[in-house]
C-alpha positions as CSV (number, residue, x, y, z in Angstrom):
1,X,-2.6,-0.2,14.1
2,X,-4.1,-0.7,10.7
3,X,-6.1,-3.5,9.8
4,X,-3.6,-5.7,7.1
5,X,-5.1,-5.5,3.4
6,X,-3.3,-7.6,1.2
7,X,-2.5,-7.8,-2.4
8,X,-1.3,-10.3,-4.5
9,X,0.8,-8.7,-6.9
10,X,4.4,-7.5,-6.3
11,X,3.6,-4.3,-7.6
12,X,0.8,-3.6,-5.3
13,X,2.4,-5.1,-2.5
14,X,5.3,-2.6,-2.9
15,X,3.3,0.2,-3.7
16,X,1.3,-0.5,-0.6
17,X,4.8,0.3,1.4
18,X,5.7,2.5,0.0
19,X,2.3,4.7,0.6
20,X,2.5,3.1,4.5
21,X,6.0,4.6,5.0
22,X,5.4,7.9,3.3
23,X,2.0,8.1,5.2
24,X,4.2,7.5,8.6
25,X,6.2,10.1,7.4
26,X,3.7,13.1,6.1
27,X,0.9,12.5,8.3
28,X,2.8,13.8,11.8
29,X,2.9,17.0,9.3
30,X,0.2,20.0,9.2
31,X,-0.5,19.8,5.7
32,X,0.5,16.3,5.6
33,X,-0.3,12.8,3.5
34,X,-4.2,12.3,4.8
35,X,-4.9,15.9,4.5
36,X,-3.3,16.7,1.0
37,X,-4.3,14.0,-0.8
38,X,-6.9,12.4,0.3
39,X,-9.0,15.4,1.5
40,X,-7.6,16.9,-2.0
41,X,-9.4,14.3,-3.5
42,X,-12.5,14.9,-1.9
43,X,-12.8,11.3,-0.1
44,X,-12.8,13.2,3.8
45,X,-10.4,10.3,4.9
46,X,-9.7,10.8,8.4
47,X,-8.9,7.6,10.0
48,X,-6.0,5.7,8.9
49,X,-7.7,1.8,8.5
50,X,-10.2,4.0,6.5
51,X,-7.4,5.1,4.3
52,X,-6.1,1.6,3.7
53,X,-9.5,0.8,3.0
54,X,-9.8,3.4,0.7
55,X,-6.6,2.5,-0.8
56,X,-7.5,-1.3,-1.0
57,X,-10.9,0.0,-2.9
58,X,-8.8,1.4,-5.5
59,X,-6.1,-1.6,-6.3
60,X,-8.5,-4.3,-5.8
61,X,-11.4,-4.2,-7.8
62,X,-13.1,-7.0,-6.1
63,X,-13.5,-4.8,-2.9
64,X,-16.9,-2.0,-2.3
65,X,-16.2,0.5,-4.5
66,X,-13.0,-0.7,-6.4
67,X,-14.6,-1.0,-10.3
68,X,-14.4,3.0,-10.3
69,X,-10.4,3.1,-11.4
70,X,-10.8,6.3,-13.0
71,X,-12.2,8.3,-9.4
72,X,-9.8,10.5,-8.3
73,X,-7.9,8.6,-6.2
74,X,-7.8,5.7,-9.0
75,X,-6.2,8.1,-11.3
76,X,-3.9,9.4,-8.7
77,X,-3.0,5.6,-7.8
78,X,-2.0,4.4,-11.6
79,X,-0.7,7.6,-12.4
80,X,1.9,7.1,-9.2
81,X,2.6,3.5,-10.4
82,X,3.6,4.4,-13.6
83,X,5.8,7.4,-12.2
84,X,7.5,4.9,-9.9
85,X,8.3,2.4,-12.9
86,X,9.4,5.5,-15.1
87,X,11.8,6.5,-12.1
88,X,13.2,3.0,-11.4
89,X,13.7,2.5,-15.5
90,X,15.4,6.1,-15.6
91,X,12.8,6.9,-18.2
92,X,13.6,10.7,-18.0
93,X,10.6,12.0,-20.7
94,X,8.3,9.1,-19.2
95,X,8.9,10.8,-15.7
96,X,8.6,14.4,-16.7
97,X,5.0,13.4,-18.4
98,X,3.9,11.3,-15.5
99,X,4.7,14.6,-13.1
100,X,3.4,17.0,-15.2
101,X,0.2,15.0,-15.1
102,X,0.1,14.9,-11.3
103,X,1.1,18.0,-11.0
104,X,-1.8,19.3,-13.3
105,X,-4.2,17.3,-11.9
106,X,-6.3,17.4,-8.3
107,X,-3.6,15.1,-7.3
108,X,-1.0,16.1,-4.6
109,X,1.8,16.3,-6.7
110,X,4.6,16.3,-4.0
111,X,3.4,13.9,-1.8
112,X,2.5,11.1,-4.5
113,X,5.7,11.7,-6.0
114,X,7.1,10.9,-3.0
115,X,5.6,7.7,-3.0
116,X,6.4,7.1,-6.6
117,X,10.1,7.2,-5.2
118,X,10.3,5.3,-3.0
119,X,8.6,2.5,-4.7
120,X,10.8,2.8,-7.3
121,X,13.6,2.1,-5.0
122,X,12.2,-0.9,-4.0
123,X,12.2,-1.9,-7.4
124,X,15.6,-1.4,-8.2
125,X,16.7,-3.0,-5.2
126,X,14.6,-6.3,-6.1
127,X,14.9,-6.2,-9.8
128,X,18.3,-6.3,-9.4
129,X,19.6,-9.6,-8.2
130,X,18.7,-9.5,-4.3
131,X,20.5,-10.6,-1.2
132,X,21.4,-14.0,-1.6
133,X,23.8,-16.0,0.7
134,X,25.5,-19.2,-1.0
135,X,27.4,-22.2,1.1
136,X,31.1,-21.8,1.2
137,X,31.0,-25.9,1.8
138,X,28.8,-28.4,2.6
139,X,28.7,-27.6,6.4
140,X,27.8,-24.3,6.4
141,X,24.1,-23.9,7.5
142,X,23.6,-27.2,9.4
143,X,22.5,-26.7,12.9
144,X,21.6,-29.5,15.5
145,X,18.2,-29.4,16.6
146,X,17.7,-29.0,20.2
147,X,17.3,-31.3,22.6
148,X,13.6,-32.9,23.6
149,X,11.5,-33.3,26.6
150,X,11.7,-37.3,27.0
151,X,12.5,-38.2,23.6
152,X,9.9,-36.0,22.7
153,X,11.0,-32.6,20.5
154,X,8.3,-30.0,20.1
155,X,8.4,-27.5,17.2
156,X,6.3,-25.2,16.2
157,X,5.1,-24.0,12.7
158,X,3.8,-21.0,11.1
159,X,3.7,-19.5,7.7
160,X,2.0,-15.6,6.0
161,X,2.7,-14.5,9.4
162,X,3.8,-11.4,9.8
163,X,1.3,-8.9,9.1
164,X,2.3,-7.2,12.8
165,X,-1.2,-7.7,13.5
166,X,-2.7,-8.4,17.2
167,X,-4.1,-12.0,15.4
168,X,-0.9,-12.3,15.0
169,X,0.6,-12.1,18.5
170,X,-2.5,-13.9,19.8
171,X,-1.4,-17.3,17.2
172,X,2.6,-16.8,18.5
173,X,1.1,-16.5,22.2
174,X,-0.6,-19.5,21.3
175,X,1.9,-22.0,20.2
176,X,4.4,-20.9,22.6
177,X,2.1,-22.0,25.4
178,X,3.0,-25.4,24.0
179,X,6.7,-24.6,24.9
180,X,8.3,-25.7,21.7
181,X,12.3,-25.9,21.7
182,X,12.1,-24.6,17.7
183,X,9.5,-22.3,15.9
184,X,10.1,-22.0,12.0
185,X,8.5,-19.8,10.2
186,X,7.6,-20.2,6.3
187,X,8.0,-16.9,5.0
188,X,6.2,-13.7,4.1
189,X,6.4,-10.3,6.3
190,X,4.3,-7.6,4.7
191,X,4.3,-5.9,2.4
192,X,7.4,-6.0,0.9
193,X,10.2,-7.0,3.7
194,X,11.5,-3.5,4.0
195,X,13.5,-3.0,7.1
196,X,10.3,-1.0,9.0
197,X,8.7,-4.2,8.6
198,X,10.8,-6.9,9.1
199,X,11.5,-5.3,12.6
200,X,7.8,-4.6,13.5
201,X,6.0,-7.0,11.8
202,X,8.6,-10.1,12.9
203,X,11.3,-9.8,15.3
204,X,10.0,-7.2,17.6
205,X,7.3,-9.2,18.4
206,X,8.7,-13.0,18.2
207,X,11.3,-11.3,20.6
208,X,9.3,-9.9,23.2
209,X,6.8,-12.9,23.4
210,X,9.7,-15.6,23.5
211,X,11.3,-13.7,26.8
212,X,8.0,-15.7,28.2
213,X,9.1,-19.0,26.5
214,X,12.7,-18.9,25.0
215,X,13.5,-21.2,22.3
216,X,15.5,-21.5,18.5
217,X,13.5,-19.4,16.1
218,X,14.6,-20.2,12.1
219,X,13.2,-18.0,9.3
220,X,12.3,-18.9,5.9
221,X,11.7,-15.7,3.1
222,X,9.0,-16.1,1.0
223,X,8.2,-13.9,-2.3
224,X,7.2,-10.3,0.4
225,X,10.4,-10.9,1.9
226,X,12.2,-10.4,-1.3
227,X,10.4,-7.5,-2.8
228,X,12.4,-4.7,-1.3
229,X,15.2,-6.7,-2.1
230,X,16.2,-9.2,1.1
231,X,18.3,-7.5,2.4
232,X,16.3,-6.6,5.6
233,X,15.5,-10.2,6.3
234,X,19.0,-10.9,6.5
235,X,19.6,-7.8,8.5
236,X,17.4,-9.5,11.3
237,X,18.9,-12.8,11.1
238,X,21.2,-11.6,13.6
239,X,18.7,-10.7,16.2
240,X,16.8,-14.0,16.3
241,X,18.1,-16.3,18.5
242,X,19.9,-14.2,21.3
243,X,18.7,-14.4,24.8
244,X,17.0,-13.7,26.4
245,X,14.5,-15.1,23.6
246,X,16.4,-17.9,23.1
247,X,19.0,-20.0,25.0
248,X,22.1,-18.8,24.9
249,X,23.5,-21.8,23.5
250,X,21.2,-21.7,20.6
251,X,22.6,-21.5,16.9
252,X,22.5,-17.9,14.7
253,X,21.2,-18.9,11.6
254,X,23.3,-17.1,8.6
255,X,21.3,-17.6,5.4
256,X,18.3,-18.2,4.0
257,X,18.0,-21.5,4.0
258,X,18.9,-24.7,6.7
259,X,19.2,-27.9,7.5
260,X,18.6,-28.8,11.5
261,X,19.8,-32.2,12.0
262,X,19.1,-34.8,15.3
263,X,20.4,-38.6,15.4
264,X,16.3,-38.8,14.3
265,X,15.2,-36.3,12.2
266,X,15.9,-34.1,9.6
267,X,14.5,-30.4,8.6
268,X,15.5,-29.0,5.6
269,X,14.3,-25.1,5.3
270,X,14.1,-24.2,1.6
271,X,14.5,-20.6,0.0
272,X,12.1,-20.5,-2.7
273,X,10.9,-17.1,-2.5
274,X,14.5,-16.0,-4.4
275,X,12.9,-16.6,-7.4
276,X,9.9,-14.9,-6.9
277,X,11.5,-11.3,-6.4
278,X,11.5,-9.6,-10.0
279,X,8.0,-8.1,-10.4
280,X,9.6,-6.6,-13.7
281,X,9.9,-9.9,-15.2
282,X,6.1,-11.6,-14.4
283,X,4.8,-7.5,-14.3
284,X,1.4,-6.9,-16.6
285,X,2.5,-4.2,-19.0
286,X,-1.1,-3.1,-19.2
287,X,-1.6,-1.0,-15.5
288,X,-5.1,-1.1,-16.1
289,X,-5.0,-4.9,-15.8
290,X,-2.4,-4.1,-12.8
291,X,-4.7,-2.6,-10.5
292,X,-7.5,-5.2,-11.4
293,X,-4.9,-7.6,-10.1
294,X,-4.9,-10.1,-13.2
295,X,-1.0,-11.4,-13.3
296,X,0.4,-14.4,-14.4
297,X,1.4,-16.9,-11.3
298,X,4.7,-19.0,-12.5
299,X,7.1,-21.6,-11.3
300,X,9.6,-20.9,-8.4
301,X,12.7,-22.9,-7.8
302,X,16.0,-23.3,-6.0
303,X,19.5,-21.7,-7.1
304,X,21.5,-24.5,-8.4
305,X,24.0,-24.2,-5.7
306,X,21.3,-24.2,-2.6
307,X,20.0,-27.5,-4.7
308,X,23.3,-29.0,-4.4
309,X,23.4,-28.3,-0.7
310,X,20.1,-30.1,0.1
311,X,21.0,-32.4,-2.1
312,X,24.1,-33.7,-0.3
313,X,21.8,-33.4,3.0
314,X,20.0,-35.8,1.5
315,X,22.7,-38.1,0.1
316,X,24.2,-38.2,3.9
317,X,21.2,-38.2,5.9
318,X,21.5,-41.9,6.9
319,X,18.6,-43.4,8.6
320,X,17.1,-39.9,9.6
321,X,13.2,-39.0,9.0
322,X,12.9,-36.4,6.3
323,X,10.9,-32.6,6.6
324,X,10.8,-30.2,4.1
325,X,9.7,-26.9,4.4
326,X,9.1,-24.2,2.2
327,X,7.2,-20.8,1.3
328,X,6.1,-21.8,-2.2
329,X,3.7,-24.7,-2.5
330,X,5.2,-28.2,-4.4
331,X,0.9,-28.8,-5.9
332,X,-2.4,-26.8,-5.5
333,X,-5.8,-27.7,-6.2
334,X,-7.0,-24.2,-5.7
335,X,-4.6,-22.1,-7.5
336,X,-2.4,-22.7,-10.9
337,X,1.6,-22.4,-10.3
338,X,2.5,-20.9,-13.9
339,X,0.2,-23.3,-16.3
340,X,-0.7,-26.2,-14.0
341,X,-1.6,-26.9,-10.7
342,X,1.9,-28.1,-10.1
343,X,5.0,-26.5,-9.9
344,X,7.2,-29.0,-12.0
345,X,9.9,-26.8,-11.8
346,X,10.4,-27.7,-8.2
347,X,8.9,-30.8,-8.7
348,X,11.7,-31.7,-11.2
349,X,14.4,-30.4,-8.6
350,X,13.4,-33.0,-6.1
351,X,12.6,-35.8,-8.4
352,X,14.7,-38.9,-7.2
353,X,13.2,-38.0,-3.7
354,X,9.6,-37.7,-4.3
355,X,10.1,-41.0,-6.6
356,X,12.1,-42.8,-3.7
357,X,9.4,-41.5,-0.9
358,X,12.3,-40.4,0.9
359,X,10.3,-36.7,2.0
360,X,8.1,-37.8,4.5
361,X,6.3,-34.7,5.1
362,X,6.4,-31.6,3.1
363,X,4.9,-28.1,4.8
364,X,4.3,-24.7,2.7
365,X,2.8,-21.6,2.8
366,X,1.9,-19.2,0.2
367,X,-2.1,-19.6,0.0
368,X,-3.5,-18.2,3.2
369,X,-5.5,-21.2,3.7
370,X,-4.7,-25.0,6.0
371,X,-5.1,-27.7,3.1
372,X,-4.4,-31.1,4.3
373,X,-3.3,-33.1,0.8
374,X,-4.3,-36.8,0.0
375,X,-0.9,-38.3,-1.0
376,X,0.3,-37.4,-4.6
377,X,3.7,-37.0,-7.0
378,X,5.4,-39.8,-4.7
379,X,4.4,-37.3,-1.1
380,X,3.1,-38.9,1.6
381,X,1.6,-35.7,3.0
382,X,1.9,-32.4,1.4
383,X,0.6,-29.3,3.7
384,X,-0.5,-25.9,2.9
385,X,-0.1,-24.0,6.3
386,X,-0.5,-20.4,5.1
387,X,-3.0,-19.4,7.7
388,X,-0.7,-17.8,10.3
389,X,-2.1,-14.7,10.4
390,X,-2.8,-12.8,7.1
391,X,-6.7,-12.2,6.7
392,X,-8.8,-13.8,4.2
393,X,-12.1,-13.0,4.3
394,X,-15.5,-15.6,3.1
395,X,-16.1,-13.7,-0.2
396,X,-13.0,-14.8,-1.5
397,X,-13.8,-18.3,-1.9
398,X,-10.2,-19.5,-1.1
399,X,-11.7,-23.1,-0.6
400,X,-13.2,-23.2,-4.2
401,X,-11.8,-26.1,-6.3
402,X,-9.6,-25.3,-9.3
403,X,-12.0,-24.8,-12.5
404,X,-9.6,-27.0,-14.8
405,X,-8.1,-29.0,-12.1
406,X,-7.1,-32.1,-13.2
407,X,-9.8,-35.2,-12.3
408,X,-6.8,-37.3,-11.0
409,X,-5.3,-34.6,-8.9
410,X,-8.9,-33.8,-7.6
411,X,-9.3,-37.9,-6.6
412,X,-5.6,-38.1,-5.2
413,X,-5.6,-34.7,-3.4
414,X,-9.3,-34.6,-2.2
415,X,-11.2,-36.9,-2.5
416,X,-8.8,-39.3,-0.7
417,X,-9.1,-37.0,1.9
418,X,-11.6,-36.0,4.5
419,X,-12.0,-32.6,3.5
420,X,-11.0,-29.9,6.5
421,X,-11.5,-26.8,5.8
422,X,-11.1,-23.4,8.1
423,X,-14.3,-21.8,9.3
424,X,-15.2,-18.1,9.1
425,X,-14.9,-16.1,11.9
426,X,-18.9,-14.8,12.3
427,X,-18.1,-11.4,13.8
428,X,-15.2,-10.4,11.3
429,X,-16.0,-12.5,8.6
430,X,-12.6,-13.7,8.2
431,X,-11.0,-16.9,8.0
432,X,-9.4,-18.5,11.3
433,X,-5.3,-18.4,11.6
434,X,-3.4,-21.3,12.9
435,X,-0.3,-23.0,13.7
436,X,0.9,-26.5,13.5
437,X,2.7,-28.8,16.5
438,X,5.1,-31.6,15.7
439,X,6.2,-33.9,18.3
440,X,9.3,-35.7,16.6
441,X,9.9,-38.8,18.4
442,X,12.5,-41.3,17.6
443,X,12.8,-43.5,14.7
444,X,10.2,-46.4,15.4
445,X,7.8,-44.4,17.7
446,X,5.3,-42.7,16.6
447,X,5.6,-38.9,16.0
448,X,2.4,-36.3,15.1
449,X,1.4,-32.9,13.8
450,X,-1.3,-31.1,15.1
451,X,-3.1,-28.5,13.7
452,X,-4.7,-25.6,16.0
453,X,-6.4,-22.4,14.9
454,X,-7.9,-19.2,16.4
455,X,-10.5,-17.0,15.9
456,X,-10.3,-14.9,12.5
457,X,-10.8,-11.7,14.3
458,X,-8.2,-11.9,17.2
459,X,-10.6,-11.0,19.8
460,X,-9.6,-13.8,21.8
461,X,-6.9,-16.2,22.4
462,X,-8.4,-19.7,22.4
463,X,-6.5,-22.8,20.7
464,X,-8.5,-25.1,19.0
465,X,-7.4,-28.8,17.4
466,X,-8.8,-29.6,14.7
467,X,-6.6,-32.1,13.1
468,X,-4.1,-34.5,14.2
469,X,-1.8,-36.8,11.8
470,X,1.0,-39.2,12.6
471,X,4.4,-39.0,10.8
């Protein structure tokens, strides 16, 4: 298994499946991927992680070796991501160029072509409008949440988990020794959600481990999940919650968003990764700028008609206790969403109930990091929990402060906070990966979430708390 090597543009992120699932297919071959192209361009790439790394060297200029984008491989890499854009425009002279240039070059022609399409039809299947599931009433997509231990429910939370990674496993193994009656996950199966992935990375695995423990599993997509246009997520759907990794009794969740509803509590699941499918519409025209991974970050948002639904949740939700959970983060104070450090878009949507406090904890994903928010824009507590499993290593600086963050943000979302912040993993050098506990309790007794991580590396299963809140 390779190690995951993420990107954080669309384009990257599909090219990066596309070169996994031609690789899958070629290298069983003779002559095939590793040999003819990267042997061809004189890299004597043996090892598969060593041709992701190699790979990741050449998109990400921030990695050993990466500044050289005009090596052979770097020429063979923009070259193929311009072919695959030509193909999924139809640009028929743009395409014959492009394949000339391979062909004449020390480039593989066929087998980087091959990559070129199927990229491109990943494109075409997210430029387009994607999979998308709307309410036929106000009903649909309301499930009861299952019964507690004593009053007490347990569910679990993760989110940027499904790299099909054994750190991966280990953090699911984890949390499931907790024996939660729910797990949600808050979107983002790499690379690109194509069916290979959604299977293997996600619901092989939550399957298999969950025959241990069996309980509800709901899915939220995040931007990966759309970019070979959703349709694989919903594909799985179906597989989630049948026994024996879940009771038998448990509820098939049909779309890509929720609400699960007790006398108590009340979860709403947000898709907000719909809106983060079309890498044709944020794209950098300039592929130079591409491969250096410079993009422009911008607002995401609900459909109108998923808005409506939550927003009649809301209207009806009585005395219930109000989660919301999402793949897109409402604020940052690491990262800008579009031109601020909030996404007002979203913000907007939600207005009357961040102004009425009516959201008592909100949970996201998104940034691979665990930031635990001072209040702020009417929300109690606002949570990134993006450290599931996806690997951020210490040179990345993930916990360095916004340059132009607003001084009031940095007083409301730090300062009146004690800062907690994961710790690197020494042998790896990457970040730790986590989960988060609620115990929902009934209206007037205290409920809590608790944070555990594990080691960065995945060398060993050990749980470790390192914050607890009450709700």
């Amino acid at each position: 298994m390779t190690t995951s090597i993420g990107f954080h543009t669309a384009e990257q992120s599909v090219f990066q499946s596309a070169f996994l699932e031609v690789l899958a297919e070629e290298s069983a071959q003779p002559d095939g991927l590793e040999k003819s192209v990267f042997d061809a361009a004189g890299l004597g790439i043996k090892a598969e992680n060593d041709v992701m790394q190699t790979l990741a060297n050449v998109l990400d200029p921030h990695a050993k070796g990466g500044d050289d984008l005009f090596s052979t491989m770097g020429v063979c890499v923009q070259y193929t991501l311009e072919l695959a854009k030509a193909k999924a425009f139809k640009q028929e002279d743009e395409i014959e160029r492009l394949q000339n240039i391979l062909t004449a070059s020390m480039c593989d022609a066929i087998n980087w072509a091959k990559i070129a399409t199927v990229a491109a039809g990943y494109y075409k299947l997210s430029g387009n409008k994607p999979v998308y599931r709307k309410p036929a009433n106000n009903d649909d997509f309301v499930y009861p949440l299952p019964a507690g231990q004593d009053e007490t429910l347990t569910i679990g939370l993760i989110a940027d988990w499904g790299s099909g990674e054994r750190v991966a496993e280990l953090v699911f193994e984890e949390m499931c020794l907790h024996k939660p009656e729910a797990i949600i996950h808050l979107g983002d199966v790499y690379y690109s959600g194509t069916a290979k992935e959604q299977a293997e990375n996600f619901t092989d695995i939550v399957n298999r481990i969950r025959e241990d423990h069996p309980c509800a599993l709901y899915n939220l997509p995040g931007n990966h999940d759309y970019y070979a246009g959703g349709a694989a997520f919903y594909d799985e759907l179906p597989r989630l919650n049948q026994p024996p990794a879940a009771p038998a009794s448990t509820p098939q969740q049909e779309a890509s968003f929720f609400c699960l509803r007790n006398d108590h509590w009340q979860i709403h699941g947000l898709d907000t990764g719909y809106h983060d499918h079309d890498y044709f519409k944020h794209a950098v025209d300039n592929t130079r700028k591409l491969l250096q991974g410079i993009g422009p970050d911008h607002e995401t948002y609900l459909t109108d008609e998923e808005l409506a639904w939550h927003q009649d949740k809301l209207n009806t939700k009585g005395n219930r206790r109000v989660i919301f959970l999402s793949h897109h983060q409402l604020f940052s104070a690491y990262g800008k969403i579009g031109k601020a450090y909030v996404n007002n878009h979203l913000r907007e949507q939600f207005s009357d109930a961040l102004q009425n406090q009516e959201i008592d904890a909100w949970f996201w994903g998104h940034e691979h990091t665990l930031q635990i928010y001072g209040s702020h824009l009417g929300l109690d507590k606002g949570r990134c929990i993006g450290y599931g499993a996806f690997p951020i290593f210490a040179q990345e600086n993930p916990y360095e402060l916004g340059e132009d963050l607003p001084e009031e943000m940095k007083k409301e979302l730090i300062d009146a906070m004690e800062r907690i912040e994961l710790s690197v993993d020494s042998r790896s050098g990457v970040y730790e990966h986590g989960y988060v506990i609620l115990k929902l309790r009934p209206s007037g007794q205290p409920s809590q979430a608790i944070y555990y991580t594990v080691p960065g590396d995945g060398s060993q299963a050990i749980s470790t708390e390192i914050f607890r809140e009450t709700l």
